[in-house]
VORO-652593 format. One line per 5 residues: for each residue x, y, z of N, C-alpha, C, O. Coordinates in steps of 0.02 Angstrom, whole numbers, m for minus. Example, Ala and Ser with C-alpha at 12.3 -4.5 7.8 and 13.67 -1.06 7.14 Angstrom:
<rs>
660/m284/390/615/m225/390/660/m165/390/712/m166/423 | 642/m112/354/684/m53/357/645/2/394/670/57/402;
</rs>
This chain:
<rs>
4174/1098/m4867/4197/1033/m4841/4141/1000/m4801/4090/1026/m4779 | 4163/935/m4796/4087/885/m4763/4098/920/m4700/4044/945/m4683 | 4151/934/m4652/4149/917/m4578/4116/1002/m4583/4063/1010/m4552 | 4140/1058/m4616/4092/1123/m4584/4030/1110/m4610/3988/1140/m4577 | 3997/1067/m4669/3957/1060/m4668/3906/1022/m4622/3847/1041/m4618;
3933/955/m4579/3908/942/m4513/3906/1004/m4455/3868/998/m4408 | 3937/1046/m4460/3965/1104/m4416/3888/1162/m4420/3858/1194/m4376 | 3879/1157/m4477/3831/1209/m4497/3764/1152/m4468/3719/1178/m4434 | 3761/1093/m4479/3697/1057/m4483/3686/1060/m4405/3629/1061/m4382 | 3746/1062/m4362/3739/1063/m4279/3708/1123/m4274/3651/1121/m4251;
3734/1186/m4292/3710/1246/m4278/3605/1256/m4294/3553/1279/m4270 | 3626/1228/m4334/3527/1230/m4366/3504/1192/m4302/3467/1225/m4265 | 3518/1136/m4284/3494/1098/m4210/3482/1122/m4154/3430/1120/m4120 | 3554/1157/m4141/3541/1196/m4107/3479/1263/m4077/3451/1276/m4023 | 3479/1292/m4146/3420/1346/m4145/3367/1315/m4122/3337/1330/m4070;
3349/1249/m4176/3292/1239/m4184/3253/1205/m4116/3193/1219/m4110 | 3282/1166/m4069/3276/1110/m4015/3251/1179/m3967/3270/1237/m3960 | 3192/1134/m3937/3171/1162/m3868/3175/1136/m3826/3142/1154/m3778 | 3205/1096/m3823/3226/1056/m3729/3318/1077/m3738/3357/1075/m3786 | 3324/1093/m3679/3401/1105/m3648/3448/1062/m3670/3491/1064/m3714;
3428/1020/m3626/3472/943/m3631/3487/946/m3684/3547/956/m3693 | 3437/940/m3752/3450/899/m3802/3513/959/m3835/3560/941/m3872 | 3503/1026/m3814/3545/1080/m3855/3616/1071/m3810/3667/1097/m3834 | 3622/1042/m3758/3697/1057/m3721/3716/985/m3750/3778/983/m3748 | 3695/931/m3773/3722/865/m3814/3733/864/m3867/3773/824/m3890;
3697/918/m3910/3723/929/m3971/3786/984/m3981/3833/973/m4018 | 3778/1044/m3943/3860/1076/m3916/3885/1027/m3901/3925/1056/m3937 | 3907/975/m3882/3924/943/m3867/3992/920/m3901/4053/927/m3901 | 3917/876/m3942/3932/856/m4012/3995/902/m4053/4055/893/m4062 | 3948/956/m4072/3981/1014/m4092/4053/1038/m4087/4086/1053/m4137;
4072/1041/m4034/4135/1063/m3987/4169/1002/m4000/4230/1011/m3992 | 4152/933/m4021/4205/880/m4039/4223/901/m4109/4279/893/m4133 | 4170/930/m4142/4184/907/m4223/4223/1005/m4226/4268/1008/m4269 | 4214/1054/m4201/4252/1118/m4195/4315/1088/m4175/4362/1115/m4204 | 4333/1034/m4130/4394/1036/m4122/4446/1004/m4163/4507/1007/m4156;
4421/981/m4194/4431/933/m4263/4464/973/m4332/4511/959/m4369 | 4407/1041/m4331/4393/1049/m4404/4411/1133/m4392/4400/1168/m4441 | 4434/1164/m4336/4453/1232/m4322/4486/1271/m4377/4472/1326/m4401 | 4540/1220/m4394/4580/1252/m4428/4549/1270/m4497/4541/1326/m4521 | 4528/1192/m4529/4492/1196/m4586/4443/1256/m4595/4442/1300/m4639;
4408/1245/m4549/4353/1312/m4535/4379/1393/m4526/4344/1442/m4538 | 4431/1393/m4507/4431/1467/m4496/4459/1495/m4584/4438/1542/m4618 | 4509/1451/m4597/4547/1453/m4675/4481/1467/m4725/4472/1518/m4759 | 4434/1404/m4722/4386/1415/m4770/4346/1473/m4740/4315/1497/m4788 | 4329/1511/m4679/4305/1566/m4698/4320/1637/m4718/4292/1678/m4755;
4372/1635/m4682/4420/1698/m4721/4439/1668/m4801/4452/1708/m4846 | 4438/1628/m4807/4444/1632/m4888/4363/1636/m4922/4347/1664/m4975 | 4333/1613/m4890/4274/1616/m4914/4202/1684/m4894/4142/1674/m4900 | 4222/1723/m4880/4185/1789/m4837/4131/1789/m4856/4086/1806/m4818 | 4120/1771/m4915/4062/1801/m4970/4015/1742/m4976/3955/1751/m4988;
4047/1666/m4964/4003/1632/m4955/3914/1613/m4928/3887/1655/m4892 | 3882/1562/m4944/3837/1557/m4894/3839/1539/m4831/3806/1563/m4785 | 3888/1484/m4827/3882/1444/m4767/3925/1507/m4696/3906/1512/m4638 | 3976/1538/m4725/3999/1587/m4698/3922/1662/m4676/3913/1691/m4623 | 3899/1665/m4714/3831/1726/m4701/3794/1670/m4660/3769/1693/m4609;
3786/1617/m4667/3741/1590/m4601/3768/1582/m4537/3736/1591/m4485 | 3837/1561/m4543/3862/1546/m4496/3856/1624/m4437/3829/1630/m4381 | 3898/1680/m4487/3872/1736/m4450/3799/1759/m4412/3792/1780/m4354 | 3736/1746/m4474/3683/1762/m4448/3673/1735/m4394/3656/1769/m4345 | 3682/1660/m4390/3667/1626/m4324/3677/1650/m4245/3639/1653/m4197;
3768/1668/m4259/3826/1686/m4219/3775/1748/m4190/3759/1756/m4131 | 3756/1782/m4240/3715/1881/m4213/3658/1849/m4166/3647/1876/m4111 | 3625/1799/m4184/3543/1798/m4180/3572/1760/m4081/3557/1782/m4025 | 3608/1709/m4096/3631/1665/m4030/3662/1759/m3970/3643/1766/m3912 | 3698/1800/m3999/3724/1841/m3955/3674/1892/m3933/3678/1921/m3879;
3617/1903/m3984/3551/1950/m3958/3510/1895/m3902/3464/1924/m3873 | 3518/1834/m3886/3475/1802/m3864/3514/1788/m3795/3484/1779/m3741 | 3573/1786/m3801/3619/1792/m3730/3610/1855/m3697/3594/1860/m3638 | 3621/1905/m3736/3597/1977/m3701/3554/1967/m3683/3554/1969/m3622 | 3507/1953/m3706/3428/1959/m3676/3432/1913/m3620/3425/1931/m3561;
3441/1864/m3636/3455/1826/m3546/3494/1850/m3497/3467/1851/m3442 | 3547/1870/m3499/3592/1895/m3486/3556/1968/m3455/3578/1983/m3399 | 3517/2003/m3477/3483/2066/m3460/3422/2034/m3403/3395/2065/m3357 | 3413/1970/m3422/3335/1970/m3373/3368/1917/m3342/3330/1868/m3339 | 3435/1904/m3313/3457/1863/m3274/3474/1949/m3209/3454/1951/m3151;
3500/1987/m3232/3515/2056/m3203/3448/2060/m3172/3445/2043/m3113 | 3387/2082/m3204/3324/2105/m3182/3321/2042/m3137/3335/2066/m3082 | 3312/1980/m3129/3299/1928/m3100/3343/1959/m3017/3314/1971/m2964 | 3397/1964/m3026/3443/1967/m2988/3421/2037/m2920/3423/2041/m2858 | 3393/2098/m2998/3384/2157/m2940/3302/2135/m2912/3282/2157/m2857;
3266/2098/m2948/3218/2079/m2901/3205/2054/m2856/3166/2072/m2812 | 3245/1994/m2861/3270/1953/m2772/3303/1992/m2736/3286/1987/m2677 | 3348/2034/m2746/3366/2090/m2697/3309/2131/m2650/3303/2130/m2589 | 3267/2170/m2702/3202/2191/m2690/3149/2159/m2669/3097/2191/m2660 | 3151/2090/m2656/3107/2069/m2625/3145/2026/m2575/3111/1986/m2543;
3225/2030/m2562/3211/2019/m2487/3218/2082/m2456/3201/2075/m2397 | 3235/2141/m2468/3217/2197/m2445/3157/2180/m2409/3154/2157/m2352 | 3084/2204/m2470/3021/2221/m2442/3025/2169/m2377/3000/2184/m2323 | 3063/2098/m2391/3028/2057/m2332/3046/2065/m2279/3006/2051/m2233 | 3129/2097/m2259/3145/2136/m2213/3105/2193/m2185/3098/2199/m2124;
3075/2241/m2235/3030/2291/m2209/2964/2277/m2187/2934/2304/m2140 | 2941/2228/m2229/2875/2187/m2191/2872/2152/m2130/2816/2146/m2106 | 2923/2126/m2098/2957/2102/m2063/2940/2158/m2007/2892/2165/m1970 | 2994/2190/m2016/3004/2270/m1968/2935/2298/m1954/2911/2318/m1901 | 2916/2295/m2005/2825/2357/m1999/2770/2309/m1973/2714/2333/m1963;
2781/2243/m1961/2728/2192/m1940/2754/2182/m1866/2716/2164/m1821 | 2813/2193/m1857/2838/2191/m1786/2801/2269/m1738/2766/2274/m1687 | 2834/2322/m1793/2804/2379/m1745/2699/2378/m1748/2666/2400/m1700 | 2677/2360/m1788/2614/2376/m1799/2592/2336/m1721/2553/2364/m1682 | 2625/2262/m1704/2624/2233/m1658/2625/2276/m1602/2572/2279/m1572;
2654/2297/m1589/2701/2316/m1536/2638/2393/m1512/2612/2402/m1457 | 2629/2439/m1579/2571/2475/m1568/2505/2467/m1544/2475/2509/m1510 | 2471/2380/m1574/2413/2375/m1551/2427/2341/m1499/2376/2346/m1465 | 2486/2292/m1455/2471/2308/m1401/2463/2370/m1329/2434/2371/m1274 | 2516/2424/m1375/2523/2462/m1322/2432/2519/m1329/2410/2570/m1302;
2414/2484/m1364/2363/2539/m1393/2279/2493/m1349/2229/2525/m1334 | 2288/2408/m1335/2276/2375/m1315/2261/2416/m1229/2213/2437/m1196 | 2324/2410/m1224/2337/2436/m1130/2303/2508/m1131/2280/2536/m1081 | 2304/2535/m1202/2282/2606/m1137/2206/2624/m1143/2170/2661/m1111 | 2196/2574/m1208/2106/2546/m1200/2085/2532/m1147/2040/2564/m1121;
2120/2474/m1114/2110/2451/m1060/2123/2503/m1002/2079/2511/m960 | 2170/2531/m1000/2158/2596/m928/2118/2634/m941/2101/2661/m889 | 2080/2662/m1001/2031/2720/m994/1973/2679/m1007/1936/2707/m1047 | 1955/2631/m991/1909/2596/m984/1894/2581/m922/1838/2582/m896 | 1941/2567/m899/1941/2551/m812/1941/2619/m783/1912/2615/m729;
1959/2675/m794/1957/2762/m777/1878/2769/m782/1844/2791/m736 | 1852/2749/m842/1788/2775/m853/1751/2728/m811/1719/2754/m765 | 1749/2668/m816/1704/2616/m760/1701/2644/m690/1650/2643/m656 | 1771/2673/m665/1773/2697/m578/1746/2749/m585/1709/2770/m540 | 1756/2779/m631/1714/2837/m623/1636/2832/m647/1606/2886/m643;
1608/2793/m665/1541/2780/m685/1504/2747/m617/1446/2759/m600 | 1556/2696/m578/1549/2656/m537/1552/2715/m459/1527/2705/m404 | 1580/2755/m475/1586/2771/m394/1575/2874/m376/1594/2910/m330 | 1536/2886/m441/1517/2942/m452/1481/2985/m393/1484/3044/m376 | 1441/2921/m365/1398/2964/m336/1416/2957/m272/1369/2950/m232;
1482/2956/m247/1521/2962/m185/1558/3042/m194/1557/3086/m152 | 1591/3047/m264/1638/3107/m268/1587/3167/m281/1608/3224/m273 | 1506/3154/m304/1452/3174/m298/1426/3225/m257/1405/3281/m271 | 1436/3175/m172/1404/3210/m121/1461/3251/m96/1451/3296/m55 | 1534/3232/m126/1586/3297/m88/1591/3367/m128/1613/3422/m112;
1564/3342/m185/1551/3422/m248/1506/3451/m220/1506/3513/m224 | 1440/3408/m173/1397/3473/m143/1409/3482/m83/1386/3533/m57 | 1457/3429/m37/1464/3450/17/1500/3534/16/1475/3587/35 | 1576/3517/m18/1606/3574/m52/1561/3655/m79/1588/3710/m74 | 1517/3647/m95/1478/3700/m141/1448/3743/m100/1447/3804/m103;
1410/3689/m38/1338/3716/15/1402/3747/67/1382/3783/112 | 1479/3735/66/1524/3743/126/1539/3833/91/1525/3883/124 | 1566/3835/25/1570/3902/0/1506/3952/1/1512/4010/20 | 1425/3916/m28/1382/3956/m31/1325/3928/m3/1293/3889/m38 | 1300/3944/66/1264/3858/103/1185/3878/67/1140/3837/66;
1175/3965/33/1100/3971/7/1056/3963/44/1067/3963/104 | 1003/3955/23/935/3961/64/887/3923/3/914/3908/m51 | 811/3908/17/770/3864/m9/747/3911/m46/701/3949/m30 | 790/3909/m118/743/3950/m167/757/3917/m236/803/3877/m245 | 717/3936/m279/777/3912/m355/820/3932/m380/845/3901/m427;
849/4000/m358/919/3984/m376/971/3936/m357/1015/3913/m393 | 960/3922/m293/1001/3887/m241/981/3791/m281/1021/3747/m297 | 940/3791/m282/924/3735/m311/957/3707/m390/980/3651/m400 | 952/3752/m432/980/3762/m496/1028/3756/m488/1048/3701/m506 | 1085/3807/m456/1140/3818/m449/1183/3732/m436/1235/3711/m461;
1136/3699/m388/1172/3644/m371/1166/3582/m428/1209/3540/m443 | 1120/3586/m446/1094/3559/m525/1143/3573/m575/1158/3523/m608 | 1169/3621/m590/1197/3658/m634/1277/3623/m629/1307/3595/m675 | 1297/3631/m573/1354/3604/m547/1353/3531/m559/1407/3505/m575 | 1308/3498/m556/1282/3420/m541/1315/3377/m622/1351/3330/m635;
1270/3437/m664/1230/3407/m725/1292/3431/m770/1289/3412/m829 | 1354/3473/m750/1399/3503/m782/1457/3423/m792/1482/3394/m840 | 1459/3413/m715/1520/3358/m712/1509/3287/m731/1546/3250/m762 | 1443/3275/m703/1416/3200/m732/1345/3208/m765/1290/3200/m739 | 1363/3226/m835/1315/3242/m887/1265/3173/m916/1214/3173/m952;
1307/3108/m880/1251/3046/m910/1196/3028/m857/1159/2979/m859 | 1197/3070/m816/1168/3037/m750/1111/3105/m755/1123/3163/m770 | 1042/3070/m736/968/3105/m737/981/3127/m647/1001/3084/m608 | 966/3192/m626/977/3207/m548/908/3246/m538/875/3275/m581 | 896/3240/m473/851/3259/m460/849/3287/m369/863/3248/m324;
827/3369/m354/869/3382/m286/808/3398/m257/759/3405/m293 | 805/3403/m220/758/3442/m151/776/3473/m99/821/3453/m63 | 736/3537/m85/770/3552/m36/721/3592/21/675/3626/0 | 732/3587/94/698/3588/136/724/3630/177/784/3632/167 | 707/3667/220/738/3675/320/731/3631/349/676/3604/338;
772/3599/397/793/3555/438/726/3576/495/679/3545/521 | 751/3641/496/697/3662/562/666/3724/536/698/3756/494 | 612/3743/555/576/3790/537/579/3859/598/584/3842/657 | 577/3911/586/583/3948/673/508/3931/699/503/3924/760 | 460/3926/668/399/3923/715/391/3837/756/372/3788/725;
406/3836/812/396/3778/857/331/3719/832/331/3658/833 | 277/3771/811/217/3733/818/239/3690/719/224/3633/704 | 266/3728/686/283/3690/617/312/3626/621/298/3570/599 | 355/3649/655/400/3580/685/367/3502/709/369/3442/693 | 339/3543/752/280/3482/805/245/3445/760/244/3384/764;
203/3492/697/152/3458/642/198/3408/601/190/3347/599 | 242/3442/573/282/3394/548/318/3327/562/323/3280/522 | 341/3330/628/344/3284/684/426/3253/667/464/3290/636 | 444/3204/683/527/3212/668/538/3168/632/596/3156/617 | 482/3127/604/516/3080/508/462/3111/486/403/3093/478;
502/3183/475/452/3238/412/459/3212/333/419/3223/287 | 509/3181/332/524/3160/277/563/3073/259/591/3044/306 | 561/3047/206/605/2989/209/592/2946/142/541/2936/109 | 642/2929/137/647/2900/68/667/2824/48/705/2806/93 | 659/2771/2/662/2705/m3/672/2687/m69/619/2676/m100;
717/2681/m97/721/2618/m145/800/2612/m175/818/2633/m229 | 839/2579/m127/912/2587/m151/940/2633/m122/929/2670/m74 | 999/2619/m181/1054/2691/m148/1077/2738/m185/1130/2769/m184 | 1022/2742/m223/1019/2821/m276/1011/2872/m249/992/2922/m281 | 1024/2873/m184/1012/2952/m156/1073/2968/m99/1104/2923/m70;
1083/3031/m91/1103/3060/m48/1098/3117/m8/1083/3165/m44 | 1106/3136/65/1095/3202/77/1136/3240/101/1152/3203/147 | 1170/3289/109/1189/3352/122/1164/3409/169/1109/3430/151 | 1189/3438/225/1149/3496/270/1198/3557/272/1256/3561/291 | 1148/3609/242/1218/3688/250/1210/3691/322/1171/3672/366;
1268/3725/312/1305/3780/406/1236/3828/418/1228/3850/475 | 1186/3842/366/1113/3861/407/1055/3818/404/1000/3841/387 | 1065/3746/423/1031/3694/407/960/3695/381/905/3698/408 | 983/3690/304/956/3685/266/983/3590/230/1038/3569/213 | 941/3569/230/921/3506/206/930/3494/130/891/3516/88;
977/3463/118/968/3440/27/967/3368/48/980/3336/99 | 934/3351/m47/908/3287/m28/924/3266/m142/899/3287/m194 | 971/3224/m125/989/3229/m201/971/3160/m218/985/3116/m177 | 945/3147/m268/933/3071/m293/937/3067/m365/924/3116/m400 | 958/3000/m391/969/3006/m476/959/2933/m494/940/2890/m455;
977/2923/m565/984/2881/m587/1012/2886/m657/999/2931/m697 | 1060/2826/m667/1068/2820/m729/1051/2794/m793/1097/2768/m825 | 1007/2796/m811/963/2770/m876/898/2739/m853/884/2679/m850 | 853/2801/m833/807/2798/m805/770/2785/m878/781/2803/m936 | 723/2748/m848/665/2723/m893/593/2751/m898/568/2771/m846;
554/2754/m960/485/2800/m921/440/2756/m867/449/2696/m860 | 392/2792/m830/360/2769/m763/292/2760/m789/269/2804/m826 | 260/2712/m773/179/2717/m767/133/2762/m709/107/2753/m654 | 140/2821/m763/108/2875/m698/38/2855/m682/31/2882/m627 | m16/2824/m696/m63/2801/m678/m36/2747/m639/m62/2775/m591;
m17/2712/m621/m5/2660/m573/26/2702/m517/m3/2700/m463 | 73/2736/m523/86/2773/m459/39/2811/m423/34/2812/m362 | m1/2847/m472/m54/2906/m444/m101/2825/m413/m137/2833/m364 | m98/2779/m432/m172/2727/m407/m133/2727/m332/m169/2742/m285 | m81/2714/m320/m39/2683/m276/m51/2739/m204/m71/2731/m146;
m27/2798/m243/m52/2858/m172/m107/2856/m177/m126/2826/m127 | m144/2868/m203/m234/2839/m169/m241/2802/m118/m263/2826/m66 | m220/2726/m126/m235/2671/m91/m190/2685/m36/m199/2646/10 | m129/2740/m21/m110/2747/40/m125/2834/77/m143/2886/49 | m108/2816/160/m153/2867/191/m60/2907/195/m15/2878/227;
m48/2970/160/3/3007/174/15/3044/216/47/3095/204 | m6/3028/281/m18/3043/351/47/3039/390/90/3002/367 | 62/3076/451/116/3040/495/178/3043/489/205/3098/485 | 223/2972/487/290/2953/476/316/2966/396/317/2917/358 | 329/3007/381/356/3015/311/409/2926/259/418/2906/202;
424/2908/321/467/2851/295/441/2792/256/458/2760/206 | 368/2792/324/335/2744/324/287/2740/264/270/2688/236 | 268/2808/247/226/2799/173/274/2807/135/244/2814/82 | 361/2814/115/370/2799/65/402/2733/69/428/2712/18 | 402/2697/125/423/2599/116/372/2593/107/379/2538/79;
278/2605/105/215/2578/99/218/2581/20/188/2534/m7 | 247/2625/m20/239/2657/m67/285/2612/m125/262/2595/m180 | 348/2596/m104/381/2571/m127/372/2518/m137/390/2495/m191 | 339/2475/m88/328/2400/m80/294/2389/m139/308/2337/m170 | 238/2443/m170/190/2422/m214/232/2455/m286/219/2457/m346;
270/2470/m256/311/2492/m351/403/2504/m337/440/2548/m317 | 407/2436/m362/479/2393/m358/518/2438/m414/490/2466/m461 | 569/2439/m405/629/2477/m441/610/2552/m459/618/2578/m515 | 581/2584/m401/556/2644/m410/590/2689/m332/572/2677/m275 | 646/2743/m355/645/2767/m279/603/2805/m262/574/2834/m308;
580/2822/m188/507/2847/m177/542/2904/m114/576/2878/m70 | 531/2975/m112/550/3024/m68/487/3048/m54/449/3061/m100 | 467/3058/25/427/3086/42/427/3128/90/452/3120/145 | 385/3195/63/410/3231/132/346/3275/161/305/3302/123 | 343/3279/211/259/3324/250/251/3393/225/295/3436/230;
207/3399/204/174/3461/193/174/3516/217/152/3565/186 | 200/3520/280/193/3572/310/281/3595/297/311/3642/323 | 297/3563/266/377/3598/266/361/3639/178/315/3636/137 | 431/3676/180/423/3706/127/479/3670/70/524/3638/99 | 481/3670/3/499/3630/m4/526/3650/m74/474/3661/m106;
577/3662/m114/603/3674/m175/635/3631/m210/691/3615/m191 | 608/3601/m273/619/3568/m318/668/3560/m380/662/3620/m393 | 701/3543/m419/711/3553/m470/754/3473/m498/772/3430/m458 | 762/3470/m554/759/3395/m599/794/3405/m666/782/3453/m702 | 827/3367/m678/842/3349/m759/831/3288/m797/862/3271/m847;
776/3252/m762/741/3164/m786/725/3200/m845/728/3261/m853 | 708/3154/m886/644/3150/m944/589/3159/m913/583/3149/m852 | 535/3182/m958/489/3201/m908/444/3149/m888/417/3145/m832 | 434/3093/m955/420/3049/m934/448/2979/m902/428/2921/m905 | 485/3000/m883/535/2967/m834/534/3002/m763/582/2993/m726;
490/3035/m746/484/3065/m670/440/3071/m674/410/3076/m727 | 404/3076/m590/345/3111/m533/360/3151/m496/403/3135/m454 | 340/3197/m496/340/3252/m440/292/3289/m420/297/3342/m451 | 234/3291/m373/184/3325/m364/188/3330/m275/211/3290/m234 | 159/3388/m269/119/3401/m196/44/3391/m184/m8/3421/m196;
67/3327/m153/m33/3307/m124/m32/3364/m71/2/3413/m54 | m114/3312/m44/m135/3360/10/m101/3355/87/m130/3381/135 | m45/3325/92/m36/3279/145/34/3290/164/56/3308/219 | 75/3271/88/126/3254/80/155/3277/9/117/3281/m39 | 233/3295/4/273/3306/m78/308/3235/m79/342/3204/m38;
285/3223/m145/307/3135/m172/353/3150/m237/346/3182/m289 | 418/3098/m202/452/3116/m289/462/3036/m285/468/2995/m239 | 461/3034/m366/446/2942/m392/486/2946/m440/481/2990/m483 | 535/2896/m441/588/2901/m494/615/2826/m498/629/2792/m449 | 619/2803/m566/656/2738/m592/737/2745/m526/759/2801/m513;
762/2697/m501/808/2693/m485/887/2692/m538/942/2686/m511;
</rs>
């Protein structure tokens, strides 16, 4: 009949059209002329099974229901993917909050062991002189190198960035006339406040000085420098004479006639230490 044969000609349109629109206007269409011709159509295909227009009509019917599945299947996948991705954005969400939350708290404790390490970089050489006050109070020693080491050892154990350097003397000597030669600024020192001193319960004299990132020294300029001064006398006074002529250098000096034990952990060329004829000179970067 003409009208399933318009019926069949909609269906070919259908397939064939690639814009939407134009396929939901021709259903359209379609669905007027099905409502028309239902009856006609269903009669002529059960009578007609074997037909062509009946085998197309089917093929079509198969090919249109594999193509709904398939949408129909990646409308599902569509569906569990937007699920899954507002998930992740919830969890991205969550894990960008805590990552937050970590680098500030991770922020703050940068910041306190930074400020721990600065006071303690900054104020070392106060808790310094109570580690030897402490040490000379348990073992006050005598002027030798063990006693010297020992306090070194202790020194160089707790504040390992810092170059130290100790001396050590009698306060008083038992012979009267030692005393007299020496006279009473047997010793004295100038450049800053890289130093400190300490006296044991058998007054014995320490004399500690350091620095932190000492630099090397021009030992020919220093050796020119004690030349051109007379290391005579006031111990103080030749090491402010001493100093004057070599800036950012601390300068310890002490008379000759005392006895006098040494010991150091500078670079080597980063220190002086010798006994003139006069006087013991220690010369050190501040």
């Amino acid at each position: 009949p003409n009208q399933i044969s318009i019926w069949i000609l909609l269906l070919r349109e259908i397939c064939n059209q690639d814009k939407v629109e134009e396929r939901v206007e021709i259903m359209g269409q379609a669905s007027e002329v099905q409502t028309a011709t239902v009856g006609q159509a269903s009669a002529y295909i059960f009578n007609n099974q074997e037909g062509d227009e009946v085998l197309y009509l089917t093929d079509q019917f198969s090919k249109i229901k594999q193509k709904m599945n398939v949408i129909d299947a990646n409308c599902i996948q569509i569906g569990l993917e937007q699920k899954k991705s507002s998930v992740n954005m919830r969890n991205f969400e969550r894990e960008a909050n805590i990552l937050s939350q970590y680098n500030k708290f991770l922020d703050i404790l940068n910041n306190r062991m930074k400020a721990a390490i600065d006071e303690c970089t900054e104020n070392f050489a106060k808790q310094a002189k109570q580690d030897m006050e402490g040490q000379i109070q348990e073992k006050p020693g005598s002027v030798d190198d063990d006693f010297t080491k020992c306090l070194l050892d202790k020194l160089v154990k707790k504040y390992d960035w810092v170059s130290w350097s100790i001396r050590v003397f009698k306060e008083k000597d038992r012979i009267f006339f030692f005393n007299w030669l020496a006279g009473k600024k047997y010793h004295g020192s100038e450049g800053g406040a890289n130093d400190f001193d300490v006296m044991t319960s058998n007054n014995i004299k320490v004399v500690i000085s350091f620095s932190v990132e000492p630099k090397p020294i021009d030992r020919g300029q220093i050796q020119q420098e004690i030349e051109r001064q007379k290391l005579k006398g006031n111990m103080l006074e030749v090491a402010q004479m001493l100093r004057k002529n070599l800036p950012k250098y601390l300068v310890h000096a002490i008379s000759h006639y005392k006895e006098v034990v040494e010991t150091n952990n500078f670079p080597k060329e980063c220190y002086y230490y010798e006994k003139h004829k006069e006087a013991y000179l220690c010369v050190h970067p501040e």
